[in-house]
C-alpha positions as CSV (number, residue, x, y, z in Angstrom):
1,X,47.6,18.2,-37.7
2,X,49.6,14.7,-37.2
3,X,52.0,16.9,-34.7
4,X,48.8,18.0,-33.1
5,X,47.2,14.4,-32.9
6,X,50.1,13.1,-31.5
7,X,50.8,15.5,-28.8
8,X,46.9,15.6,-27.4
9,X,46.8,11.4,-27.2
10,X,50.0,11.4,-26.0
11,X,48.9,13.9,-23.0
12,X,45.4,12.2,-23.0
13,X,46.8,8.7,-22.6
14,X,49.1,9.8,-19.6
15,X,46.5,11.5,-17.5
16,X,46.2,10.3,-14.2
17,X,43.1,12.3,-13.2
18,X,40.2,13.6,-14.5
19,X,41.5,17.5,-13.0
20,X,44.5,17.1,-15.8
21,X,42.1,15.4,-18.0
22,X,39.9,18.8,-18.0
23,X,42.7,20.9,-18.5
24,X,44.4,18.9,-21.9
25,X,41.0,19.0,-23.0
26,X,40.6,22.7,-23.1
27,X,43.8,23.2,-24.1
28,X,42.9,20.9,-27.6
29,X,38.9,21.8,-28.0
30,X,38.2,24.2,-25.7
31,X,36.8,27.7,-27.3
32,X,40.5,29.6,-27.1
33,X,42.2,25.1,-27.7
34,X,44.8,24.9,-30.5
35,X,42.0,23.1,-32.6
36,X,39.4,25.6,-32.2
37,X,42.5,28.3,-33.1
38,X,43.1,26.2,-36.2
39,X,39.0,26.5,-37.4
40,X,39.2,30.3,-37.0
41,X,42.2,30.0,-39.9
42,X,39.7,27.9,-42.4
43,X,38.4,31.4,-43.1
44,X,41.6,32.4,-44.6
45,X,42.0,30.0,-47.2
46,X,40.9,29.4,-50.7
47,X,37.9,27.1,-51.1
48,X,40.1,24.6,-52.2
49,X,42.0,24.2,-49.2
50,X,38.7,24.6,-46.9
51,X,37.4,21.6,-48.6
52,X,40.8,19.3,-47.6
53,X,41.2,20.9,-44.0
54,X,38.2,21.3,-43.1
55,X,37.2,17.6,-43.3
56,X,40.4,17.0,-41.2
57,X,40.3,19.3,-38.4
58,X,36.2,17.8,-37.7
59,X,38.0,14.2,-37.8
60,X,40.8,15.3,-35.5
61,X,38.6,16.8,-33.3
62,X,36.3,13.8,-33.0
63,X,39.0,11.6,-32.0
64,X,40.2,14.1,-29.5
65,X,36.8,14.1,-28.2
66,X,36.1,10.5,-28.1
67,X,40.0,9.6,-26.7
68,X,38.5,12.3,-23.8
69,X,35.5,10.3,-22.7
70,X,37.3,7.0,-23.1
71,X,40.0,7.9,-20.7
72,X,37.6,9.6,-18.8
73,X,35.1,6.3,-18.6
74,X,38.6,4.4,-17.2
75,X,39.7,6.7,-14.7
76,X,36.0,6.9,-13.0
77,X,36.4,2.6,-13.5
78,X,40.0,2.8,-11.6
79,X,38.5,5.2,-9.3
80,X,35.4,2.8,-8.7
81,X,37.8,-0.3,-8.1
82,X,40.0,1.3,-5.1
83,X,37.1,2.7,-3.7
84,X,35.8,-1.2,-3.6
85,X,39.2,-2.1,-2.5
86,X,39.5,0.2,0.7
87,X,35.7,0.0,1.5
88,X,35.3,-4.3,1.5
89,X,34.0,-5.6,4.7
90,X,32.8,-9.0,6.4
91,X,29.6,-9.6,4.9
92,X,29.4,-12.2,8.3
93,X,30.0,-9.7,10.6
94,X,26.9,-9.2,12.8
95,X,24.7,-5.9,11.4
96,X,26.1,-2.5,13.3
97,X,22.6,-1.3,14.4
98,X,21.3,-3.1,17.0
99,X,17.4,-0.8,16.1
100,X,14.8,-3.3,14.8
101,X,11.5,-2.6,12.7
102,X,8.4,-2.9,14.1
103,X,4.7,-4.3,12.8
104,X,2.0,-1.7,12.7
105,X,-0.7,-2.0,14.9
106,X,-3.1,-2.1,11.7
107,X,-0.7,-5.5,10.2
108,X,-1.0,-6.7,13.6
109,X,-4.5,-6.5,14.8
110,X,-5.5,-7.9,11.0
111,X,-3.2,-11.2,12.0
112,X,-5.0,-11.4,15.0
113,X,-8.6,-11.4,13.6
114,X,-7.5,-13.5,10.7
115,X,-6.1,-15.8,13.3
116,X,-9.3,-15.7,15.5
117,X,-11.5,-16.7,12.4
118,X,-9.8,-19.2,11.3
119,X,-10.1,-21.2,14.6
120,X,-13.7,-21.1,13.1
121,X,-13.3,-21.7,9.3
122,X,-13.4,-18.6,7.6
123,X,-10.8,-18.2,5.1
124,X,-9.7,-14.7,3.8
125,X,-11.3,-13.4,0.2
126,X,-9.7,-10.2,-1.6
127,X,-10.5,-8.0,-4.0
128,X,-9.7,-5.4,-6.5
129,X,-10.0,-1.6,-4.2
130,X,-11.0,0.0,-7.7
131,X,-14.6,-1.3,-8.2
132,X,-17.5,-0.7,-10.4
133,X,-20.2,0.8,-8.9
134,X,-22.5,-2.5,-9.6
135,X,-20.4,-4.4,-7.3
136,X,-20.1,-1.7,-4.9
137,X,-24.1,-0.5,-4.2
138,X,-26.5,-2.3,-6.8
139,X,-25.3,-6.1,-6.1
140,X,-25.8,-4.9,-2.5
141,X,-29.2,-3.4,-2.6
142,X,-28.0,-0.1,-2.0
143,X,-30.7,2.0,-4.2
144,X,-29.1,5.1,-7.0
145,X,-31.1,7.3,-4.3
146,X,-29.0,6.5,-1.6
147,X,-26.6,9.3,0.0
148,X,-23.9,6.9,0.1
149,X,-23.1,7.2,-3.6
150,X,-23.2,11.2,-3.6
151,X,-19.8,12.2,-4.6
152,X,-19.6,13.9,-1.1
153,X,-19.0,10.6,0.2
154,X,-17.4,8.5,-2.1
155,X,-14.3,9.1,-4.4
156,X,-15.7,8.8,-8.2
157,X,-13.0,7.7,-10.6
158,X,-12.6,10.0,-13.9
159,X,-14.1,8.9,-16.8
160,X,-13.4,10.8,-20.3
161,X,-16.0,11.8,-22.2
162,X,-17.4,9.6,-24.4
163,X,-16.5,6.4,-22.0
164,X,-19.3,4.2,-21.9
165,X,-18.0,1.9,-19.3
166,X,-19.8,1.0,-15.9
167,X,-18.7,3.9,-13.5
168,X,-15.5,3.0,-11.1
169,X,-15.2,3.7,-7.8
170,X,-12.9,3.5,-4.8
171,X,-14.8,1.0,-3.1
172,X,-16.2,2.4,0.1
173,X,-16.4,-1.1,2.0
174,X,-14.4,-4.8,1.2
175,X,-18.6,-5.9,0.8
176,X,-17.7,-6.1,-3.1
177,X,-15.6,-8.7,-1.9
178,X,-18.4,-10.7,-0.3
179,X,-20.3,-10.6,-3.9
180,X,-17.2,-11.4,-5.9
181,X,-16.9,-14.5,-4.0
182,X,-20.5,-16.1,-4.2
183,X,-19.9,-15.5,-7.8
184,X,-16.8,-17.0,-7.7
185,X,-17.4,-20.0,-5.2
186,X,-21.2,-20.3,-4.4
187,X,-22.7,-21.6,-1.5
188,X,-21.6,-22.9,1.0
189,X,-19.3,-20.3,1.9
190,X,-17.5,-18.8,5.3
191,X,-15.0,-15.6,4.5
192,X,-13.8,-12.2,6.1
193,X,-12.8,-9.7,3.7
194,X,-10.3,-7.6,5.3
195,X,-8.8,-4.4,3.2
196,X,-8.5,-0.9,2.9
197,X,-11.5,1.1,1.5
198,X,-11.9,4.7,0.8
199,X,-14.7,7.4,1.8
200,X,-14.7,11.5,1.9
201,X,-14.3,12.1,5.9
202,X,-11.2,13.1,7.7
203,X,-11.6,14.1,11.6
204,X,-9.9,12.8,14.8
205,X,-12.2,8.9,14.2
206,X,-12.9,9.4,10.3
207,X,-9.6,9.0,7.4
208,X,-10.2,9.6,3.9
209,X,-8.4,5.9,3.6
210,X,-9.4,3.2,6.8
211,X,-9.4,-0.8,6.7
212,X,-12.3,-2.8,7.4
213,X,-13.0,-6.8,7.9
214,X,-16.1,-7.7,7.1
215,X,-17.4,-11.4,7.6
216,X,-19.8,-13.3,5.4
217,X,-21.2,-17.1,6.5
218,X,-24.1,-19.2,3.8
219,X,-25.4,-22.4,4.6
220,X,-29.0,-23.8,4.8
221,X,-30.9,-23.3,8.5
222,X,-28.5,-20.3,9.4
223,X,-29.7,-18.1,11.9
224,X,-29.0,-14.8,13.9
225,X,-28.0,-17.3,16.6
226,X,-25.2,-18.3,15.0
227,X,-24.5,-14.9,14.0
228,X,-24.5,-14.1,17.8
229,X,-22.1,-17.3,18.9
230,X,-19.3,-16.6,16.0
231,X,-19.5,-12.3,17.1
232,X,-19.4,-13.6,21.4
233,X,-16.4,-15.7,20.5
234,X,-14.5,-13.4,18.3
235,X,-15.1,-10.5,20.6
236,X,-13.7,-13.0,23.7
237,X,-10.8,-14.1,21.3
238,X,-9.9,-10.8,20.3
239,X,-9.9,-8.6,23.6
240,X,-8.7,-11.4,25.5
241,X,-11.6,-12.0,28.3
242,X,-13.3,-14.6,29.7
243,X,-16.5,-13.3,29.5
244,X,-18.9,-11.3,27.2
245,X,-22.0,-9.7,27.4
246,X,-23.6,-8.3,23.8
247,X,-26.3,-5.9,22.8
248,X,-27.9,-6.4,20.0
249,X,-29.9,-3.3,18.5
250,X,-32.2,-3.3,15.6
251,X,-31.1,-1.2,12.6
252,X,-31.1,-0.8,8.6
253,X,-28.4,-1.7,6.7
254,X,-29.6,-2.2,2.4
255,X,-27.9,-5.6,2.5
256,X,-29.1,-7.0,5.5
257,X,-32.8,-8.2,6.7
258,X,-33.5,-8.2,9.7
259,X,-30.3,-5.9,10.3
260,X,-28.4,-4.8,14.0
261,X,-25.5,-3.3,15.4
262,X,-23.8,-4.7,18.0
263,X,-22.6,-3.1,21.6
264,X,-20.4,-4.4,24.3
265,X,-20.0,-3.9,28.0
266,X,-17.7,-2.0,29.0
267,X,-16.2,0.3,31.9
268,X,-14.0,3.4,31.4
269,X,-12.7,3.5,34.8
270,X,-9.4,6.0,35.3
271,X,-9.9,7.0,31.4
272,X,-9.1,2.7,30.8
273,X,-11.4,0.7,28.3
274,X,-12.2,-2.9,30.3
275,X,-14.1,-5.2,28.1
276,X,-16.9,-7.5,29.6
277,X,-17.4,-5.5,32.8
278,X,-19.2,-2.5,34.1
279,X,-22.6,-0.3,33.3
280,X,-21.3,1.2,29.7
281,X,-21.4,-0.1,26.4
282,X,-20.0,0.4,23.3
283,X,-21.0,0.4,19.4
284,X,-18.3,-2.2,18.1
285,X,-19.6,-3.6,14.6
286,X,-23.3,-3.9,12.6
287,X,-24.1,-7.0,11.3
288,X,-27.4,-9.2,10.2
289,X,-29.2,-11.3,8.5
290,X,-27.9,-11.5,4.4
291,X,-30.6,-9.8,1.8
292,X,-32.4,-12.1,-0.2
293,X,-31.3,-9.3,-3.2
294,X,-28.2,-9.5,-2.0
295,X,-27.8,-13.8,-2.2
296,X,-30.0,-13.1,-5.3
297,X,-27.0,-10.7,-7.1
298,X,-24.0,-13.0,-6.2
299,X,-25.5,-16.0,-8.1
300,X,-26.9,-17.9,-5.1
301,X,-30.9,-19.0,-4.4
302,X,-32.0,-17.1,-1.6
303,X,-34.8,-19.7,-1.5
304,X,-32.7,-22.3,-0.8
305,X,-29.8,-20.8,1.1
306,X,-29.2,-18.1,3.9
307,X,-26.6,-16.5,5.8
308,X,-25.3,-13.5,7.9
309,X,-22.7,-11.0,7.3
310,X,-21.2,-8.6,9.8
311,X,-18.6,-5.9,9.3
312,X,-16.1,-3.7,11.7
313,X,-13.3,-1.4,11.1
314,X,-10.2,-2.7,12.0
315,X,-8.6,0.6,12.8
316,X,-11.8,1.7,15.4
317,X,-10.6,-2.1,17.3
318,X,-7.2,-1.6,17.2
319,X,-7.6,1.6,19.0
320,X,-10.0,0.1,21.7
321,X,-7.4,-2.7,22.4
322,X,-4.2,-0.9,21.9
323,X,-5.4,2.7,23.4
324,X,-4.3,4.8,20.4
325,X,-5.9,8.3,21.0
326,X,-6.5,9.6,17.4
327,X,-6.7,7.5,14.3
328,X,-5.0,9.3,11.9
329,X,-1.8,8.8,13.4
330,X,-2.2,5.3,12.1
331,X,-1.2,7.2,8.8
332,X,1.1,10.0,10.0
333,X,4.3,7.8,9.3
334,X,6.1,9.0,12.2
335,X,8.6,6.6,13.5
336,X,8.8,7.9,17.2
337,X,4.8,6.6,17.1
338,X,5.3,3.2,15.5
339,X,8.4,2.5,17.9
340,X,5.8,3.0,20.6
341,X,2.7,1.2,19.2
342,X,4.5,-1.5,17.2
343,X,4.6,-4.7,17.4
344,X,8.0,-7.2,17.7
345,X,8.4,-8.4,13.9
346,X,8.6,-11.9,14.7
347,X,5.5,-12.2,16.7
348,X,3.2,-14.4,14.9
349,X,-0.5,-14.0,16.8
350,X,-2.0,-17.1,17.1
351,X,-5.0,-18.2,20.4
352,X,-2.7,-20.8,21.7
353,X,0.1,-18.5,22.1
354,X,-1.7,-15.3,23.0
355,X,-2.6,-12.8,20.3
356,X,-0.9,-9.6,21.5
357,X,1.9,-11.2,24.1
């Protein structure tokens, strides 16, 4: 066994590859290897002799085994160093592609009416997309009646039975985000909530998944007018135009009193949107006139304070601006599209500089 120790190391340690390193190790330990051989004779000898050899063939195969991977583990090493040494480069040398990545037009358009908004004080308010139900319909008057909390229209989150926690839900609208803040920071308050929300629809204009920004002003002595001035100068901002005419049209919304959507004027000459102009017009947002329920269920005194709150969907404007036909290419992830509809990464919008030049 010392003869066969010797030989097998010997042959081990002067391997220079891992081919001739597969072949000395089926030649010691393979099934037809001289150590294997040598088990097959255990059976031929007395118990006595079992017990010595035995013990000695499992040790001398171990160490075969273990010089194996250890020359093994150095050869892949050596391998791994020339491979470093051939393939070094000039980590100075300008990149080889000369392609660049582009912002989507979803990123993009929510610079631009995070940009616009701030030019009138209204920082941005997040908030968790996995809601309970409270936050997203009761703390916004929206009744257990209502059909927007059928499971047909909003994703429920599983609950095991037994669970006796509030019902979750993948919030249908960022308004959660409007409550969670006048819990958080009171009145007086001026935010949008832009973010992705969630509802059961998928169509050429509808996505299971679509962003919104919803906008959310309290003060004392606030008014629709003012609601009117801060939608006329985003809409201006945003679509770049001089002038603006607005429609407002009564509605019902469960969070809003007196409530309205809001249309534009518009023109579709030659199959081209033109804001501000012509005898169309065009649902763009809804808005009104905070819920006294509503101020009531974020911790604030509707008896003492007011506000408005409007809300759009980010995608619907960036396809008006942009002219993107279909919106769920906005989550097709095909490059060929976002090369095409992208924006230049380093173009920061901002109203001094222009928002989409």
């Amino acid at each position: 066994m010392d003869d066969l120790k010797q030989k097998y190391l010997g042959q081990i340690a002067e391997a220079d590859d891992e081919s001739a390193l597969e072949s000395i190790r089926l030649a010691a330990v393979g099934k037809k290897g001289e150590v294997a051989l040598k088990m097959r004779e255990l059976g031929k000898m007395t118990p006595e002799e079992r017990q010595t050899a035995g013990p000695a063939l499992n040790a001398l195969k171990d160490e075969i085994n273990s010089a194996l991977a250890a020359k093994k583990a150095a050869l892949a090493d050596a391998a791994l160093d020339a491979r470093l040494r051939e393939e070094w480069l000039d980590v100075t040398l300008p990149a080889r592609s000369t392609r660049q990545g582009t912002i989507h037009p979803i990123s993009q358009v929510s610079e631009e009416v995070t940009a616009i908004f701030a030019e009138m004080g209204f920082s941005v308010a997040e908030g968790p997309r996995i809601d309970t139900d409270w936050y997203n319909f009761d703390a916004l008057n929206i009744p257990g009646h209502h059909p927007a909390r059928a499971e047909m229209d909003t994703f429920y989150m599983h609950r095991a039975e037994g669970d006796n926690r509030p019902p979750h839900v993948l919030r249908t609208h960022t308004s959660p985000v409007q409550i969670r803040s006048m819990e958080k920071m009171g009145a007086p308050l001026r935010i949008i909530c832009p973010g992705g929300v969630y509802r059961a629809d998928y169509d050429q204009t509808h996505t299971p998944m679509f962003h919104q920004v919803e906008g959310l002003a309290i003060d004392k002595d606030i008014s629709m007018a003012h609601l009117k001035w801060v939608l006329e100068e985003f809409v201006k901002a945003y679509f770049e135009v001089d002038g603006v005419d607005l429609r407002f049209r009564a509605s019902h919304f469960p969070f809003t009193e007196p409530s309205a959507e809001v249309d534009i004027r518009c023109s579709w000459e030659g199959g081209t949107l033109k804001i501000g102009e012509g005898d169309d017009w065009l649902e763009i947002l809804g808005s009104g006139m905070v819920h006294p329920k509503v101020l009531a269920a974020g911790g604030i005194d509707p008896d003492a304070w007011q506000g408005f709150a409007f809300g759009m969907g980010i995608d619907r404007i960036a396809m008006l601006k942009y002219g993107v036909p279909d919106l769920r290419a906005f989550f097709d992830s095909d490059l060929r599209w976002l090369r095409h509809y992208g924006f230049a990464s380093l173009d920061q919008p901002n109203l001094h500089g222009g928002l989409s030049r």
